[in-house]
C-alpha positions in Angstrom: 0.0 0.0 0.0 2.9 2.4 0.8 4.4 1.9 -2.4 1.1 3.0 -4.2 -0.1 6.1 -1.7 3.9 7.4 -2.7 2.7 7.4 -6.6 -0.9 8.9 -5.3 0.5 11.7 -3.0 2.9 12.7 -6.3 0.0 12.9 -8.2 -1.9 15.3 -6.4 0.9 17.2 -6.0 1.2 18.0 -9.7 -2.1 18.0 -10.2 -2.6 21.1 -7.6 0.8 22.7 -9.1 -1.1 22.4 -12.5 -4.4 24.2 -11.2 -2.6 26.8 -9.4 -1.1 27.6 -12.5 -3.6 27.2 -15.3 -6.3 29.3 -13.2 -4.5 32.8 -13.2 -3.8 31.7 -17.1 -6.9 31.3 -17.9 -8.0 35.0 -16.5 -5.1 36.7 -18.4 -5.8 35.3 -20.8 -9.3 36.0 -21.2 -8.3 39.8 -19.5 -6.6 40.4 -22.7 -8.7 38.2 -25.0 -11.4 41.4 -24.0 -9.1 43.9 -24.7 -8.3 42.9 -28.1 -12.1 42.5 -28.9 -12.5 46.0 -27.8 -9.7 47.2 -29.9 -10.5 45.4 -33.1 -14.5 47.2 -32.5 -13.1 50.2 -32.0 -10.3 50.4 -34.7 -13.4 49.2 -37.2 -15.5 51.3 -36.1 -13.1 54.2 -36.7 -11.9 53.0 -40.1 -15.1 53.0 -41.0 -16.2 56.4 -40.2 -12.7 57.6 -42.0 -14.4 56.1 -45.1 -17.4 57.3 -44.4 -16.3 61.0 -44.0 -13.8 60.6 -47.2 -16.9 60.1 -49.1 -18.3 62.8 -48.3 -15.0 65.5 -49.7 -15.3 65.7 -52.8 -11.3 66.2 -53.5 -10.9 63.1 -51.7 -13.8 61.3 -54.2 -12.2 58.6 -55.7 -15.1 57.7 -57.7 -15.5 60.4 -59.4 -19.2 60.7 -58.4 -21.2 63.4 -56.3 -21.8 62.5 -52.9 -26.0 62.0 -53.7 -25.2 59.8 -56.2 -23.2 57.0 -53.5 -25.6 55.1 -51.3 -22.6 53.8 -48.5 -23.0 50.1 -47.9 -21.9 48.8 -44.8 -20.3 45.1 -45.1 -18.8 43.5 -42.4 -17.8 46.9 -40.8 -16.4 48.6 -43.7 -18.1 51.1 -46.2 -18.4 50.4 -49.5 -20.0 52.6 -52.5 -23.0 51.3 -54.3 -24.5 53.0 -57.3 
């Protein structure tokens, strides 16, 4: 019995080692996995009211159309011109 509780004890050893790391992983990494979501809304969010408002200059129109004549079409977070 000794010989297997030795084996046992060594187990749960490495198995609380593993817990007490992989619990203050798994916050960080969800921590950051949140900040990168709210980044990535608010850099497309931004890029797409830069399109947006370049659409609307009529130096800047690089379609060579007034601005009553582009409908913007939103696609996935971008702009796009539609006829």
């Amino acid at each position: 019995m000794s010989v297997v509780s030795g084996g046992i004890a060594e187990a749960l050893v490495s198995t609380a080692l593993g817990i007490f790391v992989a619990i203050p992983a798994v916050v960080a990494f969800n921590h950051f996995t949140g900040k990168i979501e709210t980044f990535h809304v608010e850099m497309n969010r931004a890029s797409s009211q830069l399109v947006n408002s370049l659409f609307k200059i009529p130096e800047l129109n690089v379609l060579g159309v007034e601005e009553d004549e582009v409908k913007v079409v939103k696609k996935g977070g971008a702009a796009y011109a539609a006829r």
